[in-house]
C-alpha positions in Angstrom: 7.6 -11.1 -9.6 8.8 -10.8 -5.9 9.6 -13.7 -3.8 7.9 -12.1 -0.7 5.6 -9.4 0.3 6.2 -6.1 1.1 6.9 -4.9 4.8 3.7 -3.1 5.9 0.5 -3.0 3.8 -1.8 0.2 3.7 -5.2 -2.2 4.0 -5.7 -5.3 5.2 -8.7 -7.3 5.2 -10.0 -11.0 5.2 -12.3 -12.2 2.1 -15.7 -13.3 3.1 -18.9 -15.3 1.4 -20.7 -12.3 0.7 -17.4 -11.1 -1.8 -17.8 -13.9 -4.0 -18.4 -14.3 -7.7 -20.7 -17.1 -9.5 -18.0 -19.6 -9.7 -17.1 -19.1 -5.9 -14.2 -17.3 -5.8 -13.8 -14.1 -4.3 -15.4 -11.3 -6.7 -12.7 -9.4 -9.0 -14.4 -6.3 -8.8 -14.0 -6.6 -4.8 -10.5 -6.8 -4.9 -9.8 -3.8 -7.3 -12.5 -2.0 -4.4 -9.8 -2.8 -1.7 -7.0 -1.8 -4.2 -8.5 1.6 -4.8 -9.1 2.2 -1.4 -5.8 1.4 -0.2 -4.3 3.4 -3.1 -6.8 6.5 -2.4 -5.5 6.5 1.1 -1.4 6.7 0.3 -2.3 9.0 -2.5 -4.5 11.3 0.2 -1.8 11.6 2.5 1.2 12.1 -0.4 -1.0 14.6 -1.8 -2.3 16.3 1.7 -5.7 16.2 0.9 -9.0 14.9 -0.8 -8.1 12.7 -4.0 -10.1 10.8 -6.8 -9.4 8.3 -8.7 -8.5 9.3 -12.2 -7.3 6.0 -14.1 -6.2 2.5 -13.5 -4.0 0.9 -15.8 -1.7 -2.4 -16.0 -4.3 -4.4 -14.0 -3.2 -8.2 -13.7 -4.7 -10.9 -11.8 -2.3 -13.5 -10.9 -4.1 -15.9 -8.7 -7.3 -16.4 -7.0 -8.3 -15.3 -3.7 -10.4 -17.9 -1.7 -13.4 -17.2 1.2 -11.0 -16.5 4.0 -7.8 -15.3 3.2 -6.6 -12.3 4.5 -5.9 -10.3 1.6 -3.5 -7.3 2.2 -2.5 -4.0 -0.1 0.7 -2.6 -0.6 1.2 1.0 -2.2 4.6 3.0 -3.7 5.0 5.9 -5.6 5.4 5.0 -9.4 5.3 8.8 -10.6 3.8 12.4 -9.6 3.4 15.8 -11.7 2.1 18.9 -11.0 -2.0 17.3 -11.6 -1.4 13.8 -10.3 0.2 10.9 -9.1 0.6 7.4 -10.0 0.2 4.8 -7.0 1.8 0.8 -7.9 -0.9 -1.2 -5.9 0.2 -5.2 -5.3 -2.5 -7.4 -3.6 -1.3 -10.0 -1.8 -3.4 -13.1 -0.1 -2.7 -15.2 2.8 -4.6 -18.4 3.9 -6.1 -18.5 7.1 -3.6 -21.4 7.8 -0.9 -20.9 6.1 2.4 -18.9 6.3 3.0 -18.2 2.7 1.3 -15.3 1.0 1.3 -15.0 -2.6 0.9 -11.8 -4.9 -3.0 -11.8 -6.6 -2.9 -9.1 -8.5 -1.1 -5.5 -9.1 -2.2 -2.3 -10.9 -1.2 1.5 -11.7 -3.8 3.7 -10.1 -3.9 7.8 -11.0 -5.0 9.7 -8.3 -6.2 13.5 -8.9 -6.0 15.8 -5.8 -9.3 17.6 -5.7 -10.5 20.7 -3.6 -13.5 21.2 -1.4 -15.5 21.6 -4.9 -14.3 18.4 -6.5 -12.2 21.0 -8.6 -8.9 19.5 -9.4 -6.2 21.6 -7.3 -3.1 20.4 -8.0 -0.4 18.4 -6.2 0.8 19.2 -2.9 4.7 18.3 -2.3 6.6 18.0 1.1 
């Protein structure tokens, strides 16, 4: 695991009451939301174009995320082909008043770059 967060993160966003779960901590399925997003966006732009989401793999959460940390996504190319690409997502989380962030949670995401039609349309380098 890194010591530190990455330089600049695609998304970042602070947790709120409404994203919680039953227990009160901030709803899984709200995090992996922000993950995709972030990833959709970096794979949009590597790909030039309209993407969805074909798979996510290797998802881990690490730590939980409380009502008002700012929670930030980070995004690198892991692979691309000809029909896809593979985006490493790392959350990261941040109290409100405090200077250390930790990592939350990190995931492979596929991305499939799609045309008009939803039809997939291959991968668009350079």
């Amino acid at each position: 695991m890194a010591d530190r967060a990455p330089e600049a993160p695609l998304l970042r966003t602070v947790a709120m009451p409404a994203d919680t779960n039953a227990s009160g901590a901030i709803f899984g399925g709200w995090i992996l939301s922000q993950m995709d997003l972030a990833g959709g966006t970096f794979a949009a732009r590597r790909s030039r174009g309209r993407v969805v989401t074909g798979s996510i793999e290797a998802m881990r959460f690490l730590h939980a995320v409380s009502v008002g940390d700012e929670v930030s996504c980070y995004c690198s190319l892991d692979r691309a082909d000809d029909e896809s690409l593979t985006v490493k997502i790392e959350t990261w989380s941040q109290s409100r008043d405090g200077d250390d962030a930790e990592k939350v949670t990190e995931g492979l995401f596929t991305y499939v770059p799609v045309d008009d039609a939803g039809k997939p349309r291959g991968f668009r380098r350079g």
